[in-house]
Chimera marker file (.cmm) of the C-alpha trace (Angstrom):
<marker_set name="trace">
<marker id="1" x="4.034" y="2.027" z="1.042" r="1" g="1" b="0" radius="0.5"/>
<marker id="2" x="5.462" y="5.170" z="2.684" r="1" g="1" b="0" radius="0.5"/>
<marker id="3" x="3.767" y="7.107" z="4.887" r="1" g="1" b="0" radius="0.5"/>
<marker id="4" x="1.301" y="4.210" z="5.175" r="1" g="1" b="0" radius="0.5"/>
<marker id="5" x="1.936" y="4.439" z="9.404" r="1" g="1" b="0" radius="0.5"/>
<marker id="6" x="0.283" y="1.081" z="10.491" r="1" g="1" b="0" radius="0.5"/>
<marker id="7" x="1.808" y="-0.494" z="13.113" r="1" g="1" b="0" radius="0.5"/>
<marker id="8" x="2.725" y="-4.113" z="12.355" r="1" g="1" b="0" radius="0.5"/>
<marker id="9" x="1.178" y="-7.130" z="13.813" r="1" g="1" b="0" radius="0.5"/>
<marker id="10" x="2.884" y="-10.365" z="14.941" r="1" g="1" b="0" radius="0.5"/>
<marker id="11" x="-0.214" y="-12.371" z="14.668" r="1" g="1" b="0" radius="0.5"/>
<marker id="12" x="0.367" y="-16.233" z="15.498" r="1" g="1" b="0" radius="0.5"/>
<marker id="13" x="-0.390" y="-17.922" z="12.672" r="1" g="1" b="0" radius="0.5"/>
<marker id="14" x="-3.786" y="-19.634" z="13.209" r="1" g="1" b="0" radius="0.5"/>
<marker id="15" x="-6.516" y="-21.601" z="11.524" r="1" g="1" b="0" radius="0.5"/>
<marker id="16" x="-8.907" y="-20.022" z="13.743" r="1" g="1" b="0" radius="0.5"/>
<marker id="17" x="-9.517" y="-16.504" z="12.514" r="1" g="1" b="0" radius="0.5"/>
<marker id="18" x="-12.166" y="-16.274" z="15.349" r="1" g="1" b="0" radius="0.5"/>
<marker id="19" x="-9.441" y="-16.409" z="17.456" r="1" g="1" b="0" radius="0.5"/>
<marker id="20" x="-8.710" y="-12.748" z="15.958" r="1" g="1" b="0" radius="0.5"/>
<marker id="21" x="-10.083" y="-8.879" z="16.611" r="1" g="1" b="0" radius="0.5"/>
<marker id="22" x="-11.495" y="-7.453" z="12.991" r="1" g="1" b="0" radius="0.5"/>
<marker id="23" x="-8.384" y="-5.048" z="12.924" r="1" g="1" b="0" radius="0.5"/>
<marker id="24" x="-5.714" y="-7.807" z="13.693" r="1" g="1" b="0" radius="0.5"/>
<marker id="25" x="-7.160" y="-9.636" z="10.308" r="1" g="1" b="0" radius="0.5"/>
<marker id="26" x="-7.312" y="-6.031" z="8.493" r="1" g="1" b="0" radius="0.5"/>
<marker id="27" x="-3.773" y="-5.638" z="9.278" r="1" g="1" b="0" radius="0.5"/>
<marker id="28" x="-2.692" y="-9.046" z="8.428" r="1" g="1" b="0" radius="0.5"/>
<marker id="29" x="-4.066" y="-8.651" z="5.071" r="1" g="1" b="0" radius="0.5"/>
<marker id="30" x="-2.762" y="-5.178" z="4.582" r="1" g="1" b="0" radius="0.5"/>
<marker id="31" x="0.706" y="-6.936" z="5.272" r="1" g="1" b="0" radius="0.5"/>
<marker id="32" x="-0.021" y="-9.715" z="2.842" r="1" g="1" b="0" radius="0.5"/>
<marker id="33" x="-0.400" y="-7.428" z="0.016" r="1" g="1" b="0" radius="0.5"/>
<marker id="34" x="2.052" y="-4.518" z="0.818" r="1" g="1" b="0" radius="0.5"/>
<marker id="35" x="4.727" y="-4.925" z="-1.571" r="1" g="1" b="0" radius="0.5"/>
<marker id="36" x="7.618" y="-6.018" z="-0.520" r="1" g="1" b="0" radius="0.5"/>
<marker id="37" x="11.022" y="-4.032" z="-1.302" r="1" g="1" b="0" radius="0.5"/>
<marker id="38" x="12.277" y="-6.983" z="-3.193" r="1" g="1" b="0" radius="0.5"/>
<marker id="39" x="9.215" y="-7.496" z="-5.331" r="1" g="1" b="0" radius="0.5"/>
<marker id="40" x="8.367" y="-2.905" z="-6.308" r="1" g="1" b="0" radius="0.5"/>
<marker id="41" x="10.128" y="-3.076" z="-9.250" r="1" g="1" b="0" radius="0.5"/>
<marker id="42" x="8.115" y="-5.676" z="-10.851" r="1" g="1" b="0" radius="0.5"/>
<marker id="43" x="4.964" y="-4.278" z="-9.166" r="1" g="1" b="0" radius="0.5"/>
<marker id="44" x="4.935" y="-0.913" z="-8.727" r="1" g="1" b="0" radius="0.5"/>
<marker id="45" x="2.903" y="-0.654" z="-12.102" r="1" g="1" b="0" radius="0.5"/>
<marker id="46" x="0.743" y="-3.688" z="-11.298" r="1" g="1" b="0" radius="0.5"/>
<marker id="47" x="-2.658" y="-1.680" z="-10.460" r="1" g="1" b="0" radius="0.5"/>
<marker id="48" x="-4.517" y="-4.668" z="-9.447" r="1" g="1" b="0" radius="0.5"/>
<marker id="49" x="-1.451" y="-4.988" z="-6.536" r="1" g="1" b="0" radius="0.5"/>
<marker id="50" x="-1.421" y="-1.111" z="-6.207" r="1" g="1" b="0" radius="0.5"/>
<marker id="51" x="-5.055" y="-0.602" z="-5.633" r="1" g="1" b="0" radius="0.5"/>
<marker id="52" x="-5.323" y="-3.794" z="-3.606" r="1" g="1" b="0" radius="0.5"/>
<marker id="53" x="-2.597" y="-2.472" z="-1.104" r="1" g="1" b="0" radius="0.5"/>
<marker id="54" x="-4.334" y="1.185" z="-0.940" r="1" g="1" b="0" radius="0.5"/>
<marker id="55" x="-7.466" y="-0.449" z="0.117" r="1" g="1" b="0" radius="0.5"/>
<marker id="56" x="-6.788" y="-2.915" z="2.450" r="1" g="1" b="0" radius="0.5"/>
<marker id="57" x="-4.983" y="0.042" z="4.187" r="1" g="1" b="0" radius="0.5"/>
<marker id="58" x="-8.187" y="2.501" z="3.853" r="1" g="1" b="0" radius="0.5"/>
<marker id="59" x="-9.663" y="-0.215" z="5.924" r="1" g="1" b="0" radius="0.5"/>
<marker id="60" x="-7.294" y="-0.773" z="8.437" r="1" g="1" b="0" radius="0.5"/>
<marker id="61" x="-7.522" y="3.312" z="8.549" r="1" g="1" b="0" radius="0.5"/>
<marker id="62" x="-11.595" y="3.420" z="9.170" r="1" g="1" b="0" radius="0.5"/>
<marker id="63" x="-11.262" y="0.951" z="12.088" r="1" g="1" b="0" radius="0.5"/>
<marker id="64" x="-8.985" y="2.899" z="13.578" r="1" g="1" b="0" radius="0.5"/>
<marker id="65" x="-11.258" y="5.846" z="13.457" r="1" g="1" b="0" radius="0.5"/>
<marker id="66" x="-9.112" y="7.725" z="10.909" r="1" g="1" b="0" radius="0.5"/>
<marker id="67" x="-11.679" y="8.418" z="8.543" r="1" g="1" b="0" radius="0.5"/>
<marker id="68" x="-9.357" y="10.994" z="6.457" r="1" g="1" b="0" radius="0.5"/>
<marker id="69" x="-6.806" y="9.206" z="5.921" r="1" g="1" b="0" radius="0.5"/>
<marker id="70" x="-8.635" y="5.994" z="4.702" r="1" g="1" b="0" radius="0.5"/>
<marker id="71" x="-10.564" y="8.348" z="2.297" r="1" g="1" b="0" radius="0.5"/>
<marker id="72" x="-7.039" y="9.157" z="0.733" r="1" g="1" b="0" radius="0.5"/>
<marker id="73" x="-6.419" y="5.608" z="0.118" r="1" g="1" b="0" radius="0.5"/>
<marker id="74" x="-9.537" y="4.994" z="-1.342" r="1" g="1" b="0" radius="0.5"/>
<marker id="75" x="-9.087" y="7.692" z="-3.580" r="1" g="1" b="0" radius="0.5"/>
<marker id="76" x="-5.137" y="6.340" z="-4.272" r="1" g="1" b="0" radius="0.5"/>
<marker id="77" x="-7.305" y="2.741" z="-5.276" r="1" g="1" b="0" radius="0.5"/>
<marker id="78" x="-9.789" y="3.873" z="-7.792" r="1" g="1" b="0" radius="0.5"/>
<marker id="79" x="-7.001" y="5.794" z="-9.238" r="1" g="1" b="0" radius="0.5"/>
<marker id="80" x="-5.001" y="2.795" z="-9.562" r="1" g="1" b="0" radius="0.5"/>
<marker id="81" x="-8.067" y="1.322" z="-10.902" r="1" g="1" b="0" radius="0.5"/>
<marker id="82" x="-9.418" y="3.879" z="-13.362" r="1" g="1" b="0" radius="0.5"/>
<marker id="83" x="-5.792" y="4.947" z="-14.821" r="1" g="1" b="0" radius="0.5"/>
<marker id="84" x="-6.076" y="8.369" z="-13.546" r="1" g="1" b="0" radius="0.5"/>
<marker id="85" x="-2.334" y="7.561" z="-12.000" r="1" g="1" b="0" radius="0.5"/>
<marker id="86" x="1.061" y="5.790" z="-12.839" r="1" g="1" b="0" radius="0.5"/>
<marker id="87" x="3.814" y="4.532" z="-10.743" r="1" g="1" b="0" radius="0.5"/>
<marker id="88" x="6.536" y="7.410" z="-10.837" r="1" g="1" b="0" radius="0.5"/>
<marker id="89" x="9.952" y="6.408" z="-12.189" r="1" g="1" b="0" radius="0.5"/>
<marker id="90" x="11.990" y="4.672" z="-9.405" r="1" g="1" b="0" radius="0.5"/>
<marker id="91" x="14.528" y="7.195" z="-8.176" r="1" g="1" b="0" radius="0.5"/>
<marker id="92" x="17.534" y="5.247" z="-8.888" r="1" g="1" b="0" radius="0.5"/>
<marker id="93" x="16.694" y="4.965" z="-12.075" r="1" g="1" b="0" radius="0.5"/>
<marker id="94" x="14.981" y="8.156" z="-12.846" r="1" g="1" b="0" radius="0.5"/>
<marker id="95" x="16.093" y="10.700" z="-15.826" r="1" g="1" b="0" radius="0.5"/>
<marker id="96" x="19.818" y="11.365" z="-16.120" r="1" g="1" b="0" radius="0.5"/>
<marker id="97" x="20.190" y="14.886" z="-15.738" r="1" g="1" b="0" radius="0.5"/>
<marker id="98" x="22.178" y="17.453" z="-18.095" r="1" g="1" b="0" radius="0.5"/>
<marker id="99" x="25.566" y="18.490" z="-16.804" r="1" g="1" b="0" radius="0.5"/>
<marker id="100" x="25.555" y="22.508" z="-17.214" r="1" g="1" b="0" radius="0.5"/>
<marker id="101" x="28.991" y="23.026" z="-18.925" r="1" g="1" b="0" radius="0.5"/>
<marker id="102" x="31.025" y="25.343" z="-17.347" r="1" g="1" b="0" radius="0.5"/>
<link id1="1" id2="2" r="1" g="1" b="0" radius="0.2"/>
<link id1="2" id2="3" r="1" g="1" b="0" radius="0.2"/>
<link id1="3" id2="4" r="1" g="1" b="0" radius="0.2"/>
<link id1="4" id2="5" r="1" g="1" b="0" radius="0.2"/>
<link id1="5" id2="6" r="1" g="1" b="0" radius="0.2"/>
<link id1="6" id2="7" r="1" g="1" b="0" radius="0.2"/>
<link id1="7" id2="8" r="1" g="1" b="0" radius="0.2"/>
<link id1="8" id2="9" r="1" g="1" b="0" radius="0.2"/>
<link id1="9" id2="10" r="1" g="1" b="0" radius="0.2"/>
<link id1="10" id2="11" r="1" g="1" b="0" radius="0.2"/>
<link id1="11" id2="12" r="1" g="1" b="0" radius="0.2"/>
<link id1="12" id2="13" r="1" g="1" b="0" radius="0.2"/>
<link id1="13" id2="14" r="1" g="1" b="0" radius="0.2"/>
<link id1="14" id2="15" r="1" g="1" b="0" radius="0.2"/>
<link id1="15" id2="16" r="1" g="1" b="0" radius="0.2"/>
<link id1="16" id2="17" r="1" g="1" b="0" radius="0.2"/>
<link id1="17" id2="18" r="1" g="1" b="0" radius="0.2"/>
<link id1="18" id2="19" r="1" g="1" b="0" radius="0.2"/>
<link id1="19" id2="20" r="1" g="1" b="0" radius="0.2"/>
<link id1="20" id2="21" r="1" g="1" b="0" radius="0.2"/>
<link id1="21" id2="22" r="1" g="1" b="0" radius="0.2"/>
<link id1="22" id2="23" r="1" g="1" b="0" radius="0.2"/>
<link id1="23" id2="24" r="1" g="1" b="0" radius="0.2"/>
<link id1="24" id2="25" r="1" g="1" b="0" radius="0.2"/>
<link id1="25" id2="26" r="1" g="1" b="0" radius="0.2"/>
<link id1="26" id2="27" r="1" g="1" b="0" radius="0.2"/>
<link id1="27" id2="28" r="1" g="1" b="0" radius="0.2"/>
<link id1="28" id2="29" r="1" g="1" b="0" radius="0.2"/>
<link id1="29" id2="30" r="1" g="1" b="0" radius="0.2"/>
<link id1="30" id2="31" r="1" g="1" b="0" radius="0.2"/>
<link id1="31" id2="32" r="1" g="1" b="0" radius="0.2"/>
<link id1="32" id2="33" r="1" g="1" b="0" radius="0.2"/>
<link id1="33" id2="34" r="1" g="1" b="0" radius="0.2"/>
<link id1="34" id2="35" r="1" g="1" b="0" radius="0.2"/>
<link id1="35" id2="36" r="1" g="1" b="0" radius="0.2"/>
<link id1="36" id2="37" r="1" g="1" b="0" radius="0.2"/>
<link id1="37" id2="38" r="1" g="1" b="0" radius="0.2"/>
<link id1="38" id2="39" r="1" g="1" b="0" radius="0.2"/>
<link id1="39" id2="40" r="1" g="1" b="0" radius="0.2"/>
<link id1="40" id2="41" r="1" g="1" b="0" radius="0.2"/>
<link id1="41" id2="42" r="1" g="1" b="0" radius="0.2"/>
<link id1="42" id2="43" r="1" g="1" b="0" radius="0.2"/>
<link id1="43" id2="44" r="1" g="1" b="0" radius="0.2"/>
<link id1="44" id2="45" r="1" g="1" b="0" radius="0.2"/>
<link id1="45" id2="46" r="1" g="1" b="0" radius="0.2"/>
<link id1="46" id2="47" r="1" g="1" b="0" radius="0.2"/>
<link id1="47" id2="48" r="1" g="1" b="0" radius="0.2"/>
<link id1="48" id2="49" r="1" g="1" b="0" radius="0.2"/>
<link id1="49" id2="50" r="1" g="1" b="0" radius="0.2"/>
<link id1="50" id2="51" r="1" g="1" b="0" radius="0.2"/>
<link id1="51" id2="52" r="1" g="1" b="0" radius="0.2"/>
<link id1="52" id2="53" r="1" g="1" b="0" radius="0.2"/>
<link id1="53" id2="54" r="1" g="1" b="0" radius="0.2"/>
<link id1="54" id2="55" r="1" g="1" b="0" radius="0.2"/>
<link id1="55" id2="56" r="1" g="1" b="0" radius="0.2"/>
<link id1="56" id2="57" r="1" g="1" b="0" radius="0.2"/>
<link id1="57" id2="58" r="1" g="1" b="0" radius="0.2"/>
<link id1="58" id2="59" r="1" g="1" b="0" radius="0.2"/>
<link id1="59" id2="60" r="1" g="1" b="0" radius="0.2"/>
<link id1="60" id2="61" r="1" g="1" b="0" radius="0.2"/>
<link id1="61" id2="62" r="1" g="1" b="0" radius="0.2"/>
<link id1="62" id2="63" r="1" g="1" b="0" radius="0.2"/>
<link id1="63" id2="64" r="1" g="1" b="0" radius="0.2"/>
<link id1="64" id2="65" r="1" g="1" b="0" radius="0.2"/>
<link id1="65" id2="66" r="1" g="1" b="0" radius="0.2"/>
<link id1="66" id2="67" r="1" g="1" b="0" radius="0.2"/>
<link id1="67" id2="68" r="1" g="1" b="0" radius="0.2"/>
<link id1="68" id2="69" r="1" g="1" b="0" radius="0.2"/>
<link id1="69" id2="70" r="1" g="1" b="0" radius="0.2"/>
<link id1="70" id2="71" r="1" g="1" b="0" radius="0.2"/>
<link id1="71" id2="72" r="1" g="1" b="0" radius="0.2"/>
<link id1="72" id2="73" r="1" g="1" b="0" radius="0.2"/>
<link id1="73" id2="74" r="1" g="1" b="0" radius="0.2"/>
<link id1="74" id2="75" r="1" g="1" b="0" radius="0.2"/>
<link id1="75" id2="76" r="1" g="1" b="0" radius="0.2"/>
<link id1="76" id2="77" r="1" g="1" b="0" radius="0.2"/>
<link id1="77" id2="78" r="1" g="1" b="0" radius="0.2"/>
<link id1="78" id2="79" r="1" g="1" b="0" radius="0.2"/>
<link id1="79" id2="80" r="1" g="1" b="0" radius="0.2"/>
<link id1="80" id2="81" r="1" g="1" b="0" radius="0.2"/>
<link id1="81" id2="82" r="1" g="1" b="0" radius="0.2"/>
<link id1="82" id2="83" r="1" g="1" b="0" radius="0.2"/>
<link id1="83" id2="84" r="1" g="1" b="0" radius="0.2"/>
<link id1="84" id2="85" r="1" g="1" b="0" radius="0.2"/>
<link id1="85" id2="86" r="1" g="1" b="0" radius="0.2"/>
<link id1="86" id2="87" r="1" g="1" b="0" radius="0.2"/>
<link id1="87" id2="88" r="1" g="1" b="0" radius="0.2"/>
<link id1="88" id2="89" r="1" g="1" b="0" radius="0.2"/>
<link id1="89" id2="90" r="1" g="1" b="0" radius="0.2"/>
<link id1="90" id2="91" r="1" g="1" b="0" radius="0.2"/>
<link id1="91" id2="92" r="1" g="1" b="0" radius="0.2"/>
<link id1="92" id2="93" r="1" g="1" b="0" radius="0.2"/>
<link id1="93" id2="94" r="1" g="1" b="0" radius="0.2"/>
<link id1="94" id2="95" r="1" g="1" b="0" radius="0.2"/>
<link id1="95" id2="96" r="1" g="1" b="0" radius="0.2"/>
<link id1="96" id2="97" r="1" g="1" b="0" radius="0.2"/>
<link id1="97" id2="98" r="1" g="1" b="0" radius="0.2"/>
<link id1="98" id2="99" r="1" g="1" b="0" radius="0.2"/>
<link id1="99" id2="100" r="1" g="1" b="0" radius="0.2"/>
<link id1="100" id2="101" r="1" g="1" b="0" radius="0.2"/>
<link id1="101" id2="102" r="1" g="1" b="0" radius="0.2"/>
</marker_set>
């Protein structure tokens, strides 16, 4: 996600999630479901993944007191959920342009 600006976590793997602050387990499931660079092109039209990531991010967002910016990815997730969006094309593989002639 661009311009998603949460900091990453190293958080010890544990099976003790008492063991971790409310925001340390918001941010380790915002990183579970951020897609990965390897995996966009197969989901970056998935909305269930799409809306999932958005909204795990709004909440990382509200417990950081950044109210704004986790309404925006609310918004971004019932988009993703009701349709009103689409992944754009991937820019590598976007239209071809014309070539003016000369």
């Amino acid at each position: 996600m661009p311009d998603l600006m949460l900091e990453s976590t190293e958080i010890v793997k544990t099976t003790n999630l008492n063991d971790l602050d409310t925001l340390q387990l918001a941010q380790a499931l915002i990183e579970r479901l951020t897609i990965s660079p390897n995996d966009w092109h197969k989901l970056k039209s998935n909305r269930k993944a799409r809306s999932s990531e958005q909204a795990a991010a709004a909440i990382v967002f509200l417990l950081k007191d950044r109210p704004e910016e986790a309404l925006l990815r609310l918004q971004q997730a019932t988009s993703w959920l009701d349709r009103s969006i689409s992944a754009p094309p991937c820019p590598s593989h976007g239209s071809v342009s014309k070539i003016e002639e000369i």
